[in-house]
C-alpha positions as CSV (number, residue, x, y, z in Angstrom):
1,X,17.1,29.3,19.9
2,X,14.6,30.1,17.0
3,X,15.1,26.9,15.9
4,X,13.9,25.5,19.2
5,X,10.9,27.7,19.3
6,X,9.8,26.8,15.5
7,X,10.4,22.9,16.0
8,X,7.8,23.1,19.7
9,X,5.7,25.6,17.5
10,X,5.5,22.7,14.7
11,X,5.1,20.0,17.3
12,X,2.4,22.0,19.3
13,X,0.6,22.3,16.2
14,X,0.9,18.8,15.0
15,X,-0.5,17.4,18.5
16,X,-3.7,19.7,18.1
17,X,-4.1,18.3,14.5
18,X,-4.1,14.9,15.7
19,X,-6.5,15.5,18.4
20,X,-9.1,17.4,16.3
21,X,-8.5,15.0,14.1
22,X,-9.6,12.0,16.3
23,X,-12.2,14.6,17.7
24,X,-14.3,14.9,14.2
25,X,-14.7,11.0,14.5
26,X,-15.8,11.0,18.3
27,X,-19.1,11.8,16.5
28,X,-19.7,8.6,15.8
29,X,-17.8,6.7,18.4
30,X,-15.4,5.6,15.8
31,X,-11.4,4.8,16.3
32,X,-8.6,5.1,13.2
33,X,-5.9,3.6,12.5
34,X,-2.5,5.1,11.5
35,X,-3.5,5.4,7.8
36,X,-6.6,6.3,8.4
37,X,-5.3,9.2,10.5
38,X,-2.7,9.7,8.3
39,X,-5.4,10.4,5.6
40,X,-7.9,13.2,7.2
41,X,-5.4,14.8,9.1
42,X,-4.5,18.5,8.3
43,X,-1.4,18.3,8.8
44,X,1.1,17.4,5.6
45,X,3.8,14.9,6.6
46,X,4.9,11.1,6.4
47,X,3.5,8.2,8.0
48,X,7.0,7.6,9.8
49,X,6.8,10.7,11.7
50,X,3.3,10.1,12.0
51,X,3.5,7.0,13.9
52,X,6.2,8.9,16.4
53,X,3.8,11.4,16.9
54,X,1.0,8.9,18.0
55,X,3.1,6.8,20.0
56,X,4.5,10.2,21.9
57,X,0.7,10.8,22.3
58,X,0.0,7.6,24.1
59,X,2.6,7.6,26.4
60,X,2.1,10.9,27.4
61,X,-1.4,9.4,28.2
62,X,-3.5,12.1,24.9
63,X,-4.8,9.3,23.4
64,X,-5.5,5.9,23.3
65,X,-4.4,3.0,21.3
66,X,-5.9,-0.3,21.0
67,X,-4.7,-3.1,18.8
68,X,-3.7,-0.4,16.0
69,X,-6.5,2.3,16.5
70,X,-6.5,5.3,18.3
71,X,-8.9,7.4,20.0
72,X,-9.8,10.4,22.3
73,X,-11.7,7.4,24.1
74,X,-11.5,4.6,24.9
75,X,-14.8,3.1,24.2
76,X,-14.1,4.4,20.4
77,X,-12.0,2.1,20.3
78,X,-13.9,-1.0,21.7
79,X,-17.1,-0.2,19.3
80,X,-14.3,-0.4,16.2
81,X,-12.8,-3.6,17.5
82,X,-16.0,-5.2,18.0
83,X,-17.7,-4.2,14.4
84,X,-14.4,-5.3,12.5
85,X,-16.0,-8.4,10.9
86,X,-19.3,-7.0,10.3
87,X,-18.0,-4.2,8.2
88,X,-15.5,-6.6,6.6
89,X,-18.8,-8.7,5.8
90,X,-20.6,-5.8,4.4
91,X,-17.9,-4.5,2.5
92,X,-18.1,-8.0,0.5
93,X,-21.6,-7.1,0.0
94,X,-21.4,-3.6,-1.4
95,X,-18.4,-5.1,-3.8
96,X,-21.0,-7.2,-5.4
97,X,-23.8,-5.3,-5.5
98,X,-21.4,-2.7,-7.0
99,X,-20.7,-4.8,-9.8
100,X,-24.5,-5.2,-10.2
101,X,-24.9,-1.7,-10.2
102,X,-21.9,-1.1,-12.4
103,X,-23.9,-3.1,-15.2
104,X,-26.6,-0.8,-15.7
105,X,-26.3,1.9,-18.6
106,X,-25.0,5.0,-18.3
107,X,-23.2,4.5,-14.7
108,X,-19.5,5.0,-15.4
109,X,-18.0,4.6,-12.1
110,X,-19.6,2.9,-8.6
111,X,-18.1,4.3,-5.0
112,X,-18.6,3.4,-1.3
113,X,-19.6,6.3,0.8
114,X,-21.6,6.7,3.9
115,X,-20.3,4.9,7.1
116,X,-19.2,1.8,5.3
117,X,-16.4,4.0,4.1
118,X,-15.1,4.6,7.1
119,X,-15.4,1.0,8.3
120,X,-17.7,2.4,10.8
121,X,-20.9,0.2,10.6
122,X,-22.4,-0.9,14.1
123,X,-25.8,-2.7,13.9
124,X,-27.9,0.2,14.3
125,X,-30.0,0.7,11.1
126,X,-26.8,-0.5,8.7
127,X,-27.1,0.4,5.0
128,X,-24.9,0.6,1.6
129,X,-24.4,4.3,0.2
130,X,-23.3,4.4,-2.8
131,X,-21.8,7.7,-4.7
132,X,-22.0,6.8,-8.2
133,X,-20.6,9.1,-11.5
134,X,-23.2,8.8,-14.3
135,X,-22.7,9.7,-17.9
136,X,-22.9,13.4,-18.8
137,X,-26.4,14.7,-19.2
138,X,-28.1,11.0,-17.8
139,X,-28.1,11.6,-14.2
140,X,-31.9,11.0,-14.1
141,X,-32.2,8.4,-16.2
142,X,-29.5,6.5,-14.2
143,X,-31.5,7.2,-10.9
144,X,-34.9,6.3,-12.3
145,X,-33.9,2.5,-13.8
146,X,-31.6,2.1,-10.6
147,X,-34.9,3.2,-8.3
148,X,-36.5,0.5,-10.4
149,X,-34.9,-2.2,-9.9
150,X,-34.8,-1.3,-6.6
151,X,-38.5,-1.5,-5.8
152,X,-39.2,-4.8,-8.3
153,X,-36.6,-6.8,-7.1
154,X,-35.9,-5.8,-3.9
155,X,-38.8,-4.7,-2.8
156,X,-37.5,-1.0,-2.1
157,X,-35.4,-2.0,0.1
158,X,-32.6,0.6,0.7
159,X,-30.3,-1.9,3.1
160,X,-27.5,-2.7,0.5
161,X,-29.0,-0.6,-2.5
162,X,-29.3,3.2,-1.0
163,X,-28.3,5.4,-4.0
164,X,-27.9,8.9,-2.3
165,X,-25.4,10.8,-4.8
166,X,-25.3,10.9,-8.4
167,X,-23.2,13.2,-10.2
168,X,-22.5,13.5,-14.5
169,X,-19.1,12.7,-15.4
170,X,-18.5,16.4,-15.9
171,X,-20.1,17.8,-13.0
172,X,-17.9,16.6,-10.1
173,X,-17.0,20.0,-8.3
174,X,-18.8,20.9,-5.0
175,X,-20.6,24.1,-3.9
176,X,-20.4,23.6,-0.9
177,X,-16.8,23.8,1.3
178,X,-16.5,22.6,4.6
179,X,-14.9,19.5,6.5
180,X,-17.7,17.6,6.1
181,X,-18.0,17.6,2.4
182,X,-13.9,16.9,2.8
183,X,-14.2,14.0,4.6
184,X,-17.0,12.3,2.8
185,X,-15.6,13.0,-0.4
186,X,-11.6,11.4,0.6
187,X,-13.5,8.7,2.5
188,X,-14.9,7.4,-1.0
189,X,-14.1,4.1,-1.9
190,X,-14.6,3.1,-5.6
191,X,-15.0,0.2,-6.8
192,X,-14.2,0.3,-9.9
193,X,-13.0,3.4,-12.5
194,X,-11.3,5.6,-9.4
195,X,-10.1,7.8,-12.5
196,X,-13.3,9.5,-11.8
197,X,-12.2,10.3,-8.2
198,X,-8.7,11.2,-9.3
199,X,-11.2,13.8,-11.5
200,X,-13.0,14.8,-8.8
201,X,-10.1,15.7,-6.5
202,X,-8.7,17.8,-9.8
203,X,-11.9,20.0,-9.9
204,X,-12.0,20.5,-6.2
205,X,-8.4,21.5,-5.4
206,X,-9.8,22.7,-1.9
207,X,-9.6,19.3,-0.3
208,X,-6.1,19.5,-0.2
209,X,-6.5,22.3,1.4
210,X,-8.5,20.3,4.3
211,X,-6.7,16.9,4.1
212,X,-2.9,17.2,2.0
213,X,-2.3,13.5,2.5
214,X,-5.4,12.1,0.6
215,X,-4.7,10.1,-2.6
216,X,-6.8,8.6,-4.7
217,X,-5.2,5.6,-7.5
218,X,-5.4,6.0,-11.2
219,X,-6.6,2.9,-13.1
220,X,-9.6,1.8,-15.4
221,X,-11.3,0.7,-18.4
222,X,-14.3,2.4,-20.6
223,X,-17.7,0.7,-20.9
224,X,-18.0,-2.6,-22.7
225,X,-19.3,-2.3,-26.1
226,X,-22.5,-4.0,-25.2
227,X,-23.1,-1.6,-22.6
228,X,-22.4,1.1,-24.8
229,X,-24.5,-0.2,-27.6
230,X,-27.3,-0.6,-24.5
231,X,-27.0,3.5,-24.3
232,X,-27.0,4.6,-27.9
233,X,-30.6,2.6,-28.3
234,X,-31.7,4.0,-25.0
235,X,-30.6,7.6,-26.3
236,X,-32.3,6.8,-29.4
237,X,-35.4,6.3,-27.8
238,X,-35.7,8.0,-25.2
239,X,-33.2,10.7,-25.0
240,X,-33.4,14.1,-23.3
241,X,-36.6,14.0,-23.2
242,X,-36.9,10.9,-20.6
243,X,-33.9,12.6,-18.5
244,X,-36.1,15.7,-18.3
245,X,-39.3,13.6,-17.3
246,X,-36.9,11.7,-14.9
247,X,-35.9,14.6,-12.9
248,X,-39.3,16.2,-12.9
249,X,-40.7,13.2,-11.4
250,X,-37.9,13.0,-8.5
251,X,-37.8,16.7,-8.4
252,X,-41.7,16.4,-7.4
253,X,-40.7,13.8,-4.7
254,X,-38.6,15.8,-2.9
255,X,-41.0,18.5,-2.9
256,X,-43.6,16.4,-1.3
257,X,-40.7,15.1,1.7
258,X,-42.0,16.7,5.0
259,X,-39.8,19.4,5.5
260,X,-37.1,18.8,8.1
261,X,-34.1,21.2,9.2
262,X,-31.0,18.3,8.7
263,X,-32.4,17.8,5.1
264,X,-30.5,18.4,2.1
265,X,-31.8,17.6,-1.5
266,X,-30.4,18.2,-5.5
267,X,-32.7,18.2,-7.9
268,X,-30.3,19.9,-11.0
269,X,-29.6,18.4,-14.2
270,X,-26.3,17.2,-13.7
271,X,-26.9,16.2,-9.3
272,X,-29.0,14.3,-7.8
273,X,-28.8,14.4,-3.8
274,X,-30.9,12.5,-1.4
275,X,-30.6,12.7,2.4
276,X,-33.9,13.2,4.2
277,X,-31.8,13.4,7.7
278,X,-28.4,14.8,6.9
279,X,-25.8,15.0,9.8
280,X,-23.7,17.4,8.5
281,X,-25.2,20.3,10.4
282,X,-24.7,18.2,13.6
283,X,-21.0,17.9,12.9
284,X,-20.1,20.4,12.2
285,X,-21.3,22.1,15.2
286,X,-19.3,19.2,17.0
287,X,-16.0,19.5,15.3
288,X,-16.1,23.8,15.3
289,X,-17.6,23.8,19.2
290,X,-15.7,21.6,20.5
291,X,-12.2,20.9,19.0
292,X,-10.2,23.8,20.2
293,X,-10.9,23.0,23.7
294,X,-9.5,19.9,23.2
């Protein structure tokens, strides 16, 4: 009998995990597939049982389920269907522009954040985030030949070249704990050095705590000699110093952004965080207001 009441206890539990799960991403009008659920929910189990759970769901009419994706509706899942090619194309963008962007000194590793990394691009003002791990006390410098580039050669243009995080190799834990920050930061997708993110999850062993099925592969290779040579003349010449300057200047910038209540700015020597129109506030108040009436 106890037995009975623990296993519907568990199963209760599990069905309200999926739920919110598919909830946080109503948001954005965005479906998920099995691994995809598999990955934010809070819930620590297989992908076997998993699959059982959402097919239960559907039949007992939860959710829905449309060639592989599920959602709470089903319009979700028609925007996802319909935008599967364009992220696919902009995913093929952001690879090369991340190798471009892996070139310059002092970046060590190059991830896809944002709504990219979700697959959830759909025409409306689409852009490339990038989350990118710099070398340890360069964070500025990084930024300011990356912002550069940006306004010479593609005449500041932030559609496939938006640079919103930099941390220092070093640096990767988070102040800040909530299911936001948890999702954006399992959502990453690097391309290249993801021994950086397997560092990152190992400084912030709270994300576990939000999503125990997350994993992140272990591979890569240090900087090519030329690139490091690149940096030691670069340190040589500039140094410190020029990081210093670097964040002054940006630090300035931010300080002249018309204030706004969804912003959220870093200016410290090892972060640099840009996003004039944040909406983590805004989900937040979705997910915590809304999921446990689900």
């Amino acid at each position: 009998m106890t037995t009975d009441i623990l296993q519907i206890s568990t199963s209760a539990q599990l069905r309200k995990s999926i739920r919110d799960t598919l909830w946080y991403f109503e948001y954005f009008k965005h479906g998920l597939n099995l691994d995809e659920i598999h990955k934010y929910l809070r819930e620590k189990m297989d992908r076997e049982s998993l699959q059982t759970e959402l097919d239960l769901a559907v039949f007992r009419k939860e959710i829905f389920e449309n060639e592989g994706y599920y959602a709470l509706c089903p319009q979700s899942l028609e925007i996802r269907i319909q935008n599967k090619a364009r992220n696919e194309k902009w995913l093929g963008i952001a690879k090369k522009m991340g190798r471009l962007i892996q070139s310059f000194p002092f970046v060590r590793a190059v991830n896809i954040s944002g709504s990219l990394s979700k697959q959830g691009l759909t025409g409306e003002d689409d852009d490339i985030d990038y989350f990118l791990v710099t070398a340890e006390n360069r964070v500025w410098t990084t930024k300011f030949f990356l912002m550069v580039f940006k306004k010479i050669f593609l005449l500041n243009s932030k559609k496939y070249f938006c640079i919103n995080l930099l941390r220092d190799e070093n640096h990767l834990a988070f102040k800040r704990h909530n299911i936001y920050i948890a999702t954006e930061a399992v959502s990453v997708i690097p391309l290249n050095h993801p021994e950086y993110l397997s560092q990152l999850f190992k400084e912030n062993p709270w994300l576990n705590d939000y999503f125990p099925n997350a994993q992140i592969k272990q591979s890569g290779k240090d900087p090519t000699r030329i690139k490091r040579a690149v940096e030691r003349v670069l340190d040589l010449f500039l140094g410190s110093a020029f990081e210093k300057w670097c964040q002054a200047l940006f630090h300035r910038h931010v300080q002249n952004q018309s204030a706004s209540p969804n912003a959220h700015y870093e200016t410290t020597d090892y972060s640099s965080a840009y996003f004039p129109d944040s909406v983590e506030s805004r989900i937040l108040n979705h997910y915590q207001s809304k999921a446990s009436l689900i």
